[in-house]
ZAPA-959409 format. One record per residue: residue in three letters; residue number from 1; x, z, y of N, C-alpha, C in turn. Coordinates in steps of 0.02 Angstrom, whole numbers, plus 50000, padded with zeros to 5 digits. Layout:
+------+-----+-------+-------+-------+-------+-------+-------+-------+-------+-------+
: rest :  nr :   npx :   npz :   npy :  capx :  capz :  capy :   cpx :   cpz :   cpy :
+------+-----+-------+-------+-------+-------+-------+-------+-------+-------+-------+
:  Ala : NUM :     X :     Z :     Y :     X :     Z :     Y :     X :     Z :     Y :
...
+------+-----+-------+-------+-------+-------+-------+-------+-------+-------+-------+
END
This chain:
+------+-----+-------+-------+-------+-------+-------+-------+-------+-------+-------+
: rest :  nr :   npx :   npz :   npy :  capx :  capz :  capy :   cpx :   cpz :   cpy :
+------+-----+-------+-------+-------+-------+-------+-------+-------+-------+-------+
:  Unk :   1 : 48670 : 50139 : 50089 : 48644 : 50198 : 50057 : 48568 : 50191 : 50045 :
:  Unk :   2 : 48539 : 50158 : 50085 : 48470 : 50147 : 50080 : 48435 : 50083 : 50036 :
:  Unk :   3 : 48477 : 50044 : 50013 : 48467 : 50003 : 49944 : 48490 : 50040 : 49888 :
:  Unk :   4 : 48543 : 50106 : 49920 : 48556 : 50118 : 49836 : 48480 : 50161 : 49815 :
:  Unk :   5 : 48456 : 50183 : 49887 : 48396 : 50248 : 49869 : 48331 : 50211 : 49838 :
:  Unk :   6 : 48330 : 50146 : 49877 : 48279 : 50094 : 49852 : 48294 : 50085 : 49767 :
:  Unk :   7 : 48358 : 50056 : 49749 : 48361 : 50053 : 49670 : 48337 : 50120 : 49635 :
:  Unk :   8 : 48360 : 50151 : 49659 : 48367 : 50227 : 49627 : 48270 : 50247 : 49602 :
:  Unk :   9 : 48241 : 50236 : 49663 : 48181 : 50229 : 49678 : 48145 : 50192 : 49621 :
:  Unk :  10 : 48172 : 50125 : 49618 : 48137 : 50084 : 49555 : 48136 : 50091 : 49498 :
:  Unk :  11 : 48207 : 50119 : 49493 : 48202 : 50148 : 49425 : 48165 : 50208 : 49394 :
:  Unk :  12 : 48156 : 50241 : 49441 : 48100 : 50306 : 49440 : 48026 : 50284 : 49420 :
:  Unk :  13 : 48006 : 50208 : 49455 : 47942 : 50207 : 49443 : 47933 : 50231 : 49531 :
:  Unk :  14 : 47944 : 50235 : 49577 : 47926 : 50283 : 49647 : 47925 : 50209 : 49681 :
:  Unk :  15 : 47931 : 50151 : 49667 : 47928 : 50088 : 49730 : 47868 : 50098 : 49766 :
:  Unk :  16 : 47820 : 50137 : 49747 : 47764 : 50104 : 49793 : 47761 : 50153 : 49852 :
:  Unk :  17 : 47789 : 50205 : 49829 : 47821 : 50265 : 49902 : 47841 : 50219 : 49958 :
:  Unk :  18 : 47846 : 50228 : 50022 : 47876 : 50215 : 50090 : 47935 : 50272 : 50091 :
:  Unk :  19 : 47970 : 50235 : 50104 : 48028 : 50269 : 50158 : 48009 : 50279 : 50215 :
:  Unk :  20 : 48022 : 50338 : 50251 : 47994 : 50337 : 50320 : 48059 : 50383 : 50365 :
:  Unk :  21 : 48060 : 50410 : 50416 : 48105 : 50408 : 50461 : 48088 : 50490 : 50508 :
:  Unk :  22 : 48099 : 50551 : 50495 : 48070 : 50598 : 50542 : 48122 : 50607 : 50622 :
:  Unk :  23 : 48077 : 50658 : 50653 : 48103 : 50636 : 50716 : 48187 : 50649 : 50727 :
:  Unk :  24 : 48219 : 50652 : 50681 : 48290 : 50647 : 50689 : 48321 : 50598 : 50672 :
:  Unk :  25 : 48297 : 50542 : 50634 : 48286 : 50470 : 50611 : 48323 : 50498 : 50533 :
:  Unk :  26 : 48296 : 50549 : 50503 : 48329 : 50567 : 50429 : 48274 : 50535 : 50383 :
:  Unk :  27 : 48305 : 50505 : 50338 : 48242 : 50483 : 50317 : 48205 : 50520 : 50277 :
:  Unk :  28 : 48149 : 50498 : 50240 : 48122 : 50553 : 50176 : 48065 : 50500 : 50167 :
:  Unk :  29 : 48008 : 50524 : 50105 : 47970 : 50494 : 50061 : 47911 : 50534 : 50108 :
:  Unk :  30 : 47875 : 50464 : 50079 : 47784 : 50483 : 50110 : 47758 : 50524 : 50042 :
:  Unk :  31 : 47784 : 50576 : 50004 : 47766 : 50604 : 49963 : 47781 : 50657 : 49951 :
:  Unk :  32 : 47746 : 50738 : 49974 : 47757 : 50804 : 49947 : 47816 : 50817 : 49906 :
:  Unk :  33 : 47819 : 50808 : 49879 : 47842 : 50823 : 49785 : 47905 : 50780 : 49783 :
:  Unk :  34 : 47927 : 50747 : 49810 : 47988 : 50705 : 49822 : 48021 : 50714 : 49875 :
:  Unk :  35 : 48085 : 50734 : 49851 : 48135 : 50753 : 49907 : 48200 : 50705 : 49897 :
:  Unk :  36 : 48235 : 50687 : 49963 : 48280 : 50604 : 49936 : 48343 : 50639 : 49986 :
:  Unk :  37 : 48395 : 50609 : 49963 : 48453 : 50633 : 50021 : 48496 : 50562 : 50003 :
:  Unk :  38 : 48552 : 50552 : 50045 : 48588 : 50482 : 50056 : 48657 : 50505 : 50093 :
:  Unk :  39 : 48703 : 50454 : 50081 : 48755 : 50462 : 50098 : 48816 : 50395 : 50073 :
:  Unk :  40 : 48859 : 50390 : 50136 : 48903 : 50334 : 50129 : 48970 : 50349 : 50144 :
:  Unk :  41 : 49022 : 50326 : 50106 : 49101 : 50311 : 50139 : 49128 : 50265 : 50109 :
:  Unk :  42 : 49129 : 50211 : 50168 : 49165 : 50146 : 50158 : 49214 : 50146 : 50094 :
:  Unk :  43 : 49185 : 50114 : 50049 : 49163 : 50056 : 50021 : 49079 : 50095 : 49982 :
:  Unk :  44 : 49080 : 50142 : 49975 : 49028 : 50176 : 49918 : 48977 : 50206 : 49941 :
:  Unk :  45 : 48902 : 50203 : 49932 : 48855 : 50237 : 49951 : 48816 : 50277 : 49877 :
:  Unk :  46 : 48782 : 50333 : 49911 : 48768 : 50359 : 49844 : 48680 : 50414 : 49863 :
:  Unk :  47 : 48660 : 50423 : 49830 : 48587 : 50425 : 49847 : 48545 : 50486 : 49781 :
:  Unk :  48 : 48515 : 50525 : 49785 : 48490 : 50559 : 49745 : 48399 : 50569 : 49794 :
:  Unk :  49 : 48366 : 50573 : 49717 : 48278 : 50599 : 49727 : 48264 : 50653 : 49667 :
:  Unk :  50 : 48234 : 50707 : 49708 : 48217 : 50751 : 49667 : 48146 : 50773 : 49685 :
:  Unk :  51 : 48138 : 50826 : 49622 : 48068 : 50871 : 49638 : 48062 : 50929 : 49671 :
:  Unk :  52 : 48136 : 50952 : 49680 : 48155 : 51024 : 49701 : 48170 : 51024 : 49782 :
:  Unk :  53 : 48136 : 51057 : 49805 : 48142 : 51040 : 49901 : 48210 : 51044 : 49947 :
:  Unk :  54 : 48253 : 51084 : 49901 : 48315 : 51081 : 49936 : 48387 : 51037 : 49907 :
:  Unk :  55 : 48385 : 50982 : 49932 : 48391 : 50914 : 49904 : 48464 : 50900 : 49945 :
:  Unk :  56 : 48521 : 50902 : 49948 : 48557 : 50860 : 49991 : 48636 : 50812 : 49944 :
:  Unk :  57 : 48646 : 50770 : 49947 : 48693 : 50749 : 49921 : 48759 : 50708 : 49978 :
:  Unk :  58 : 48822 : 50703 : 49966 : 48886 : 50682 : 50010 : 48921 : 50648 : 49965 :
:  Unk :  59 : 48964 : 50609 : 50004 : 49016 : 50570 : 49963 : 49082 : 50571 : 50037 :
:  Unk :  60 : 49155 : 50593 : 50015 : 49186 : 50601 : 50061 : 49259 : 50559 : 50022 :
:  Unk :  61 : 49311 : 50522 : 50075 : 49353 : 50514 : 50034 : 49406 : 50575 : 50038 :
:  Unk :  62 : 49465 : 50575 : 49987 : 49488 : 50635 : 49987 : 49555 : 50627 : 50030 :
:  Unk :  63 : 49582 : 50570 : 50059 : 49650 : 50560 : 50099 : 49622 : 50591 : 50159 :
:  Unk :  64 : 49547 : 50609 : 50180 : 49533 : 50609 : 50249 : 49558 : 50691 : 50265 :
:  Unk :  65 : 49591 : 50687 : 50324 : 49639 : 50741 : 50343 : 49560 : 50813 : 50379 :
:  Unk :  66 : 49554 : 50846 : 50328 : 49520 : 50888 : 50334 : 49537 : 50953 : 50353 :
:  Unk :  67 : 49597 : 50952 : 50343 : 49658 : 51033 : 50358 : 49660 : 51028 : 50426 :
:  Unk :  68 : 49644 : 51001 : 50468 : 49644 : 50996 : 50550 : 49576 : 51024 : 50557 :
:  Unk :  69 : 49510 : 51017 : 50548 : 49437 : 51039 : 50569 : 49427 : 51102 : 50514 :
:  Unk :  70 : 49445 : 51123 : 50453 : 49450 : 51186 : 50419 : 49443 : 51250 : 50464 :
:  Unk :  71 : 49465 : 51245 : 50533 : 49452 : 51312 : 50537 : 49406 : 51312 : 50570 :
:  Unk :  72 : 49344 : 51270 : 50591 : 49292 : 51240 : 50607 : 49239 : 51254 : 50567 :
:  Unk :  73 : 49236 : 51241 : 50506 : 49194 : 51229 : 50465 : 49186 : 51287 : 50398 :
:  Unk :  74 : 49265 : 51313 : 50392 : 49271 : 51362 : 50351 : 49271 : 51444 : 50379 :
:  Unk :  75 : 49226 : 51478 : 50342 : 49230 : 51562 : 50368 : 49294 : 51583 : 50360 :
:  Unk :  76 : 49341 : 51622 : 50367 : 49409 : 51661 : 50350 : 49426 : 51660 : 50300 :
:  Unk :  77 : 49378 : 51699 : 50257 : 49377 : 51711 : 50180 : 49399 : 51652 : 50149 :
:  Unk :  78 : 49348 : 51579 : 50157 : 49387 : 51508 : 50139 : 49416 : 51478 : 50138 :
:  Unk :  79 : 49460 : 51500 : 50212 : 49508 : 51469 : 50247 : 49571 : 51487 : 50210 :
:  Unk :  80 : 49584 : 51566 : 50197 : 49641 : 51591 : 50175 : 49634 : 51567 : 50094 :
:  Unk :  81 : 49578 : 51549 : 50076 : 49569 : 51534 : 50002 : 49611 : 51485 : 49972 :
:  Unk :  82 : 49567 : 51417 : 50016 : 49602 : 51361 : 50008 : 49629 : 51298 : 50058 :
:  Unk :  83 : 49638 : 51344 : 50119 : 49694 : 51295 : 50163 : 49748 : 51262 : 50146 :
:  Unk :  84 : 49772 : 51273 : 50078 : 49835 : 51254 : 50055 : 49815 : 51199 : 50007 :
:  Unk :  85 : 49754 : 51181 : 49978 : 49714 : 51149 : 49924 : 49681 : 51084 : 49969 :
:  Unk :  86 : 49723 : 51047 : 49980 : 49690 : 50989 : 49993 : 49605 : 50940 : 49987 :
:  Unk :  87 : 49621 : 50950 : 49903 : 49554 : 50940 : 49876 : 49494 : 50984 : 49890 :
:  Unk :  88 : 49528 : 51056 : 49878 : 49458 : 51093 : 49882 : 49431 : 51099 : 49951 :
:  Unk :  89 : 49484 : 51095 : 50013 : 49452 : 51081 : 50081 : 49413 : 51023 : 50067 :
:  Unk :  90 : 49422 : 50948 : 50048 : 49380 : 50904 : 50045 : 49314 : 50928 : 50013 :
:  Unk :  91 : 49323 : 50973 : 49945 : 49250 : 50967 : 49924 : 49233 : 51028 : 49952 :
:  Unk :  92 : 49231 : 51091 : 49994 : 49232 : 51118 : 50020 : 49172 : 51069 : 50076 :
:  Unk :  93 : 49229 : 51039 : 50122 : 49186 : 51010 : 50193 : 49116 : 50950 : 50147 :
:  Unk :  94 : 49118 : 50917 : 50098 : 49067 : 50870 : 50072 : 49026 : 50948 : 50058 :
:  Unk :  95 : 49012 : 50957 : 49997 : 48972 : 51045 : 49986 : 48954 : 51075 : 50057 :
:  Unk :  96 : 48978 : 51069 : 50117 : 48929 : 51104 : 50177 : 48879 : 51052 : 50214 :
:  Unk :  97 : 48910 : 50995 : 50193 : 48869 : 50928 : 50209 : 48808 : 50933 : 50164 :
:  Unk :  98 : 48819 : 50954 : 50097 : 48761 : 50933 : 50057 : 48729 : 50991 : 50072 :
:  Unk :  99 : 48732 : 51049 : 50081 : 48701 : 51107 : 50087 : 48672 : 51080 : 50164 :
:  Unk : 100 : 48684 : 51066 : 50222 : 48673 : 51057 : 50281 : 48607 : 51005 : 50281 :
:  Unk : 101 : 48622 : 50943 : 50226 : 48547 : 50894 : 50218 : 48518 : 50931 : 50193 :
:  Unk : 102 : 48514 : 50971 : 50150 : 48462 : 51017 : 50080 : 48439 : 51057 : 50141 :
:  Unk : 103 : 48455 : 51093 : 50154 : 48429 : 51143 : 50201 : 48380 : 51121 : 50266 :
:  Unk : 104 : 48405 : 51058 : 50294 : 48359 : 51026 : 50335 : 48345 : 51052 : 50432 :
:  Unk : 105 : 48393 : 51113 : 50436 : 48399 : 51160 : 50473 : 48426 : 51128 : 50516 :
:  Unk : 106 : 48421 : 51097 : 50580 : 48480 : 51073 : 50640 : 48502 : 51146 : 50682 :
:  Unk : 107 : 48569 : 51138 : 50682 : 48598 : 51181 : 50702 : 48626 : 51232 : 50665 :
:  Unk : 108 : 48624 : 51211 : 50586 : 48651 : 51260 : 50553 : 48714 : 51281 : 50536 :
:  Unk : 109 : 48748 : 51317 : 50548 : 48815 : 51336 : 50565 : 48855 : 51320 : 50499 :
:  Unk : 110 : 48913 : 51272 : 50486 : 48933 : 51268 : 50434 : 48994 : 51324 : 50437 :
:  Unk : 111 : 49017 : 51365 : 50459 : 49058 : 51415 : 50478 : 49036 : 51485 : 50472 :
:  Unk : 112 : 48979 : 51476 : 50481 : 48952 : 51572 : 50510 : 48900 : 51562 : 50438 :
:  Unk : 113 : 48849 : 51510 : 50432 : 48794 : 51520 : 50397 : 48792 : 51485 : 50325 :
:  Unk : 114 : 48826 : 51452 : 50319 : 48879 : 51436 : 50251 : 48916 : 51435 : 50210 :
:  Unk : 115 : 48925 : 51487 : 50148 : 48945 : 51496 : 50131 : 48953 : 51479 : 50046 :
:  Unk : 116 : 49042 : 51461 : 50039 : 49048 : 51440 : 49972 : 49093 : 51472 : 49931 :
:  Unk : 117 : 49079 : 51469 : 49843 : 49147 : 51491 : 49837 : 49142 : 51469 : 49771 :
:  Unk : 118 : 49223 : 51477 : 49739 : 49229 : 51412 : 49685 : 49254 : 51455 : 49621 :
:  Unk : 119 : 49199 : 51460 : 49595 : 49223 : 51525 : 49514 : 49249 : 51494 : 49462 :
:  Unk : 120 : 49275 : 51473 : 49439 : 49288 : 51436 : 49346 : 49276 : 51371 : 49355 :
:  Unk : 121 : 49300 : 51351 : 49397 : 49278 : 51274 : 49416 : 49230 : 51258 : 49439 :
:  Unk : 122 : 49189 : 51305 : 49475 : 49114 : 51273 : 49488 : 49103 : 51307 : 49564 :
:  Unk : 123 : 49080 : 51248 : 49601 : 49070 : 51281 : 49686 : 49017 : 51311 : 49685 :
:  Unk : 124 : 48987 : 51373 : 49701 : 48934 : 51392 : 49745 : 48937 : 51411 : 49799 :
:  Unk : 125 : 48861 : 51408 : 49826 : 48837 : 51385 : 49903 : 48795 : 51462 : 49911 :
:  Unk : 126 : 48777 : 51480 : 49985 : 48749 : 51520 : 50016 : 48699 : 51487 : 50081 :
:  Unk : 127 : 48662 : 51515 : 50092 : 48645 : 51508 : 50161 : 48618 : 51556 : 50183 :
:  Unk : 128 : 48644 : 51598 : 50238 : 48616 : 51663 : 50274 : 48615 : 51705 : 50212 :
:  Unk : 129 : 48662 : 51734 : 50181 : 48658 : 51790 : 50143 : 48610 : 51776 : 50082 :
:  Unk : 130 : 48583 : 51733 : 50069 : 48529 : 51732 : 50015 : 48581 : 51700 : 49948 :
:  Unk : 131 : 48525 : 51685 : 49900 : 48566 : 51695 : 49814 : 48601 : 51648 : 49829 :
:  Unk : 132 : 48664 : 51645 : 49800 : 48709 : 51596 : 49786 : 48671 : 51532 : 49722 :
:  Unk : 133 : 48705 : 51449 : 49736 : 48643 : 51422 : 49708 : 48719 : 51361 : 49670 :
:  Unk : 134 : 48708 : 51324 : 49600 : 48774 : 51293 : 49591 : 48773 : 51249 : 49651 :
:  Unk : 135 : 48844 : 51202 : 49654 : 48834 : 51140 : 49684 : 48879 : 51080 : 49657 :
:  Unk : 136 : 48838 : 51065 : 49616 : 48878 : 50995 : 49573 : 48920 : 50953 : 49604 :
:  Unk : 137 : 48989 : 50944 : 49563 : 49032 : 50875 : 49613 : 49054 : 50839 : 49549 :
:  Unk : 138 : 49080 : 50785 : 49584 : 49123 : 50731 : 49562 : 49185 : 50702 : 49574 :
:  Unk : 139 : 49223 : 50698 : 49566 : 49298 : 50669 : 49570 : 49292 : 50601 : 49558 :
:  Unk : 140 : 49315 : 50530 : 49582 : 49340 : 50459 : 49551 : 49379 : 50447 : 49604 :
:  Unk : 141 : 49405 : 50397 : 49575 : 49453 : 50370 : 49633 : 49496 : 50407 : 49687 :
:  Unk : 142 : 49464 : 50377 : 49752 : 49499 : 50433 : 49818 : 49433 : 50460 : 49822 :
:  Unk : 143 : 49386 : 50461 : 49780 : 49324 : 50515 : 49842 : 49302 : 50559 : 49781 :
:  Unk : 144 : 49264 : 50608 : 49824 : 49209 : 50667 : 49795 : 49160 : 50668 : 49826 :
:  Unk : 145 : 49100 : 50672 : 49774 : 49022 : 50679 : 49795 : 49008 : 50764 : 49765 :
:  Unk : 146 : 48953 : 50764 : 49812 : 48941 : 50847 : 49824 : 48880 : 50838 : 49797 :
:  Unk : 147 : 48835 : 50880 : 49745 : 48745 : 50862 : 49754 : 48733 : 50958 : 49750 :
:  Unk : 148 : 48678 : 50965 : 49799 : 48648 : 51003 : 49784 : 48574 : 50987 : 49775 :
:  Unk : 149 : 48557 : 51035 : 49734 : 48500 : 51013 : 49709 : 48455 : 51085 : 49678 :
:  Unk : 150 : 48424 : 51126 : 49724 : 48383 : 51196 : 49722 : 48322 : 51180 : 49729 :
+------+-----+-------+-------+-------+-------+-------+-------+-------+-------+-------+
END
């Protein structure tokens, strides 16, 4: 994930930035104004940089049995939504991942303080009651990537 952030990087023009490491070993840019998020599942890594501070991106595959930790991760409301939706539990649990890097918060409840919901095809995200914000995905293969990007 961290060569894809490096390419990603070069192509921007941003190589002369450092990668650096805060005290949770997450990484991020020696630069204000640049916000980077990363993410891997065997075989695929995938990597986004932005200007906007709440930055997080996921990549999950979709065989991974997620209907077992759902009532973990999902409020009620989501649970009864789409416990029966395979997929949307997957992009469901990636979307609280990407909201969880964006946010930057340890300890933030993907159950109580997370919230999503999926209108006309399109997921949105919450955190603690505040505006709902989009959260872009992707479908290929067996996996889905989540980006948020506020």
């Amino acid at each position: 994930a961290r060569y894809c952030l490096w390419e990603l990087m070069k192509s921007l023009g941003l190589e002369s930035l450092e990668l650096q490491q805060d005290y949770r070993q997450r990484p991020y840019l020696n630069h204000p104004l640049w916000h980077i998020s990363i993410s891997h599942s065997y075989p695929f890594a995938v990597a986004c940089i932005s200007k906007k501070p709440f930055t997080g991106i996921d990549i999950e595959k979709k065989d991974r049995n997620v209907k077992k930790i759902a009532p973990r991760f999902l409020n009620p409301t989501e649970l009864a939504n789409w416990q029966a939706d395979s997929l949307k539990l997957t992009l469901a649990w990636s979307a609280k991942e990407s909201i969880y890097k964006a946010w930057k918060k340890p300890g933030l409840s993907f159950q109580q303080e997370i919230a999503l919901k999926f209108i006309d095809e399109q997921f949105y995200g919450q955190v603690n009651s505040a505006e709902h914000f989009p959260i872009a995905f992707e479908q290929f293969d067996e996996f889905v990537i989540t980006l948020v990007n506020h």
